[in-house]
C-alpha positions, -999 to 999 in steps of 0.1 A, spaced: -598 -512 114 -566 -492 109 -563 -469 78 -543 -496 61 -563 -521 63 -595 -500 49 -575 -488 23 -562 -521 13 -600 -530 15 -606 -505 -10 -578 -503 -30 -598 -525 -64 -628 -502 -64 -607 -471 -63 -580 -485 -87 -614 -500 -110 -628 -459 -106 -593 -447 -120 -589 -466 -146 -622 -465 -162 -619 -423 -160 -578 -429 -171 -582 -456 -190 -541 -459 -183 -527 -492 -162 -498 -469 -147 -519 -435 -142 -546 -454 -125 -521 -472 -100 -501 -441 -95 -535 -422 -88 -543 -446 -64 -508 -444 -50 -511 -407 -44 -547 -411 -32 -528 -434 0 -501 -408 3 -534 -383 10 -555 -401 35 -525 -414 53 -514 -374 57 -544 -367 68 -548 -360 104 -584 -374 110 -602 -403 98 -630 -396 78 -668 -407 84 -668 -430 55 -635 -443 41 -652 -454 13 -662 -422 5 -636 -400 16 -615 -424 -7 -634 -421 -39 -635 -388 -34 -597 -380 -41 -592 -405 -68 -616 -392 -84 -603 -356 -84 -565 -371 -91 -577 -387 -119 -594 -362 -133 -569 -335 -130 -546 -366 -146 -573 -373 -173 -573 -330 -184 -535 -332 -188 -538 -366 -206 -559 -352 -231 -538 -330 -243 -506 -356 -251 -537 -377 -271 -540 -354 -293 -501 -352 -302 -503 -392 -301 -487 -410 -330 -513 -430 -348 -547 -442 -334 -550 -442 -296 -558 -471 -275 -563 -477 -240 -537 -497 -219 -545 -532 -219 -561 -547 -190 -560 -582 -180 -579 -584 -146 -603 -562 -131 -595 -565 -94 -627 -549 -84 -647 -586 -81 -683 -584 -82 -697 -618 -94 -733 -609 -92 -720 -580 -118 -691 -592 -132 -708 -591 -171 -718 -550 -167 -684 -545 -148 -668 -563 -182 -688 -544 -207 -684 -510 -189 -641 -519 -189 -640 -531 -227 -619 -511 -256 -648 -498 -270 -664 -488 -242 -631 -469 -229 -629 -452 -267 -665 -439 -263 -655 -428 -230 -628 -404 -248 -657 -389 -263 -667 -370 -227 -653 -339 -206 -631 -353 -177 -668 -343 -157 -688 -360 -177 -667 -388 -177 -657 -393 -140 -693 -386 -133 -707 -415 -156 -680 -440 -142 -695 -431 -109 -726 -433 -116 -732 -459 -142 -706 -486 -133 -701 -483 -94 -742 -469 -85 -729 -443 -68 -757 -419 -55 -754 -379 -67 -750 -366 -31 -718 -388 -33 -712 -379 -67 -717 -342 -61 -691 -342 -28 -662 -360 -55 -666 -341 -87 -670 -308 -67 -702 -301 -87 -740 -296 -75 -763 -323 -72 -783 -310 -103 -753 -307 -121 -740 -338 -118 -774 -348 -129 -769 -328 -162 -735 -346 -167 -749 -381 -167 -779 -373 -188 -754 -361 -216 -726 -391 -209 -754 -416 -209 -764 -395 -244 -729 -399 -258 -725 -434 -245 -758 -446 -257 -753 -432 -296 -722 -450 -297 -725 -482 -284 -729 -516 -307 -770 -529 -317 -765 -558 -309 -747 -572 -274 -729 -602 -283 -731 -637 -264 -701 -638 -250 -700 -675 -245 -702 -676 -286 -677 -646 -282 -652 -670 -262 -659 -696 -286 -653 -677 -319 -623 -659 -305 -613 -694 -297 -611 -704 -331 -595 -675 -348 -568 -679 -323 -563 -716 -331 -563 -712 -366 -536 -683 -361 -518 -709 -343 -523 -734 -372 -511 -713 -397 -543 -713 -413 -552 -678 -431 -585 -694 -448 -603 -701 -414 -592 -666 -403 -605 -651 -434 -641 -671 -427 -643 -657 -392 -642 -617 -404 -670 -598 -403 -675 -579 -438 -661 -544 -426 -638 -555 -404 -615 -532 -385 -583 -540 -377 -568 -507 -354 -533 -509 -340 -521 -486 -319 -477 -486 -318 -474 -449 -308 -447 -449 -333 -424 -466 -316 -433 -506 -325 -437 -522 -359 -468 -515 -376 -489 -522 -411 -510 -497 -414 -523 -480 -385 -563 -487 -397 -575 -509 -419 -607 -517 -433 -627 -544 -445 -620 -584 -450 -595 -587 -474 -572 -562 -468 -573 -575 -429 -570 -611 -441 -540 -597 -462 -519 -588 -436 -535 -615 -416 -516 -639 -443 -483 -620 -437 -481 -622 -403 -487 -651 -393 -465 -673 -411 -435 -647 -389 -456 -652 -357 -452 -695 -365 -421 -692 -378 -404 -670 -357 -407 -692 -326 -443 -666 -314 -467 -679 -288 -504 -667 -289 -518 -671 -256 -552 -670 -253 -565 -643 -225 -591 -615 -217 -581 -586 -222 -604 -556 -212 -630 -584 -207 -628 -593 -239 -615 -620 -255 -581 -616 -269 -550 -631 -266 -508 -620 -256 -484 -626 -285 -450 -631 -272 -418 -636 -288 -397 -668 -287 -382 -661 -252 -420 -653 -240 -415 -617 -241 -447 -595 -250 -448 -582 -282 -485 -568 -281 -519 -577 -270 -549 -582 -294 -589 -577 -282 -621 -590 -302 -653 -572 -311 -673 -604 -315 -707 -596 -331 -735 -618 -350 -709 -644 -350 -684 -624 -371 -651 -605 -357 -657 -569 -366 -627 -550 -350 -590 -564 -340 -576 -536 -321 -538 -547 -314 -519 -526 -285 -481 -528 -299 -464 -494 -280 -436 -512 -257 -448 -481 -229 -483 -502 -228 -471 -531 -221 -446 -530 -191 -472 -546 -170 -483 -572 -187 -445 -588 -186 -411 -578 -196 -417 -565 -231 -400 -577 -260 -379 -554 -288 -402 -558 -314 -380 -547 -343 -358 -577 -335 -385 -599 -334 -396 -586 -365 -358 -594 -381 -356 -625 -367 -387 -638 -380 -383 -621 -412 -346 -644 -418 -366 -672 -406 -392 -670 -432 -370 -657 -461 -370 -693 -485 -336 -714 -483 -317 -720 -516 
């Protein structure tokens, strides 16, 4: 097998590594990118390509992921990870865990970590990497990288929900909130939120946005009531779609343009957090993104009452 053809081979896994430690669309594909320009340069073939592979995007990422960090903390308003549609890493016998491990949430716990801790528990944890492996791609002893995983797992374990969600009642529920978006129909919306619902939107400043959090039912059924009759009226399309192996949904403008993505926290059969990914520089590759403040306009006139 030529090097292009084992990379090609490999090139989910080590773009499913990246993003988990990146949680970034674009950094994960232009650390994998750079990880291609390295093994093609180099002038022997490794013992394992696999290996060899995950090695450097590994490292890429994080020396991407330290860097990253820093521009996070300057971020305008609550930070999200890009949204991603498909996981190109296919493993059907683990598709659920591979799901769970790529979900907003989990990525936002993920935050939580040193780029070491982190890389080391996407290794370990998601993709069963063994520590000798481990060790060779974080640079790190064996019984160091066994310190790292005990703590990520800590971290990861404190934050995680009580309860897993069924996510065929998931699917369903999200189903019917997005309908009754469609509809027009705030009251059905308003029944499917959890209490203390969170509704988080991240716009980077650069999007429209209510309020960057905001908690609990009625203040999310609030604006829930003001934006959707400009989503109907407008000429909006909600299309129903995982997103971080979740279920969520695309809203697109009248030309079917993307004007943000929405995930669901489905849990006890209630919607407890909406996070909404509105920043136009998150979106290029989900579609050609729309100008949102014109939508906004637009649908604004077209709500506005005629005399």
């Amino acid at each position: 097998m030529t090097k292009t053809e084992e990379f090609q081979e490999l090139r989910p896994l080590l773009f499913s590594i990246a993003y988990r430690i990146l949680g970034s669309v674009s950094e994960a594909e232009d650390a994998v990118q750079e990880t291609w320009l390295r093994y093609q340069a180099s002038p022997t073939q490794p013992a394992s390509a696999k290996a060899f592979l995950s090695t450097v995007v590994t490292r890429i990422s994080i020396d991407v992921l330290r860097s990253a960090r820093v521009r996070r903390e300057e971020y305008v308003g609550p930070w999200l990870p890009e949204p991603l549609l498909t996981d190109p890493y296919q493993d059907p016998a683990r598709s659920a865990e591979l799901a769970d491990s790529v979900s907003m949430a989990a990525l936002l716990l993920l935050e939580r970590l040193t780029p070491l801790e982190r890389a080391v528990f996407v290794l370990r944890e998601v993709f069963s990497f063994g520590f000798p492996e481990i060790a060779s791609a974080v640079g790190r002893s064996e019984a160091a990288c066994h310190q790292l995983a005990v703590r990520a797992r800590r971290h990861m374990d404190a934050g995680r929900a009580r309860f897993e969600a069924d996510r065929k009642d998931s699917e369903e529920l999200a189903k019917r909130f997005f309908q009754a978006f469609r509809q027009g129909n705030v009251d059905e919306l308003a029944e499917l939120l959890a209490a203390d619902v969170h509704m988080i939107g991240d716009s980077g400043g650069k999007a429209p946005q209510w309020k960057p959090v905001i908690l609990g039912a009625q203040n999310v059924a609030r604006v829930l009531a003001a934006f959707v009759p400009l989503v109907v009226k407008g000429g909006g399309v909600v299309e129903s779609q995982q997103v971080n192996g979740q279920p969520g949904a695309i809203f697109r403008d009248r030309d079917g343009q993307v004007l943000s993505t929405w995930a669901l926290d489905v849990l006890d059969g209630q919607i407890q957090t909406i996070r909404t990914v509105n920043n136009p520089d998150k979106l290029g590759h989900v579609g050609p993104v729309a100008d949102a403040w014109a939508a906004l306009r637009e649908a604004n006139q077209a709500h506005e009452p005629t005399e």
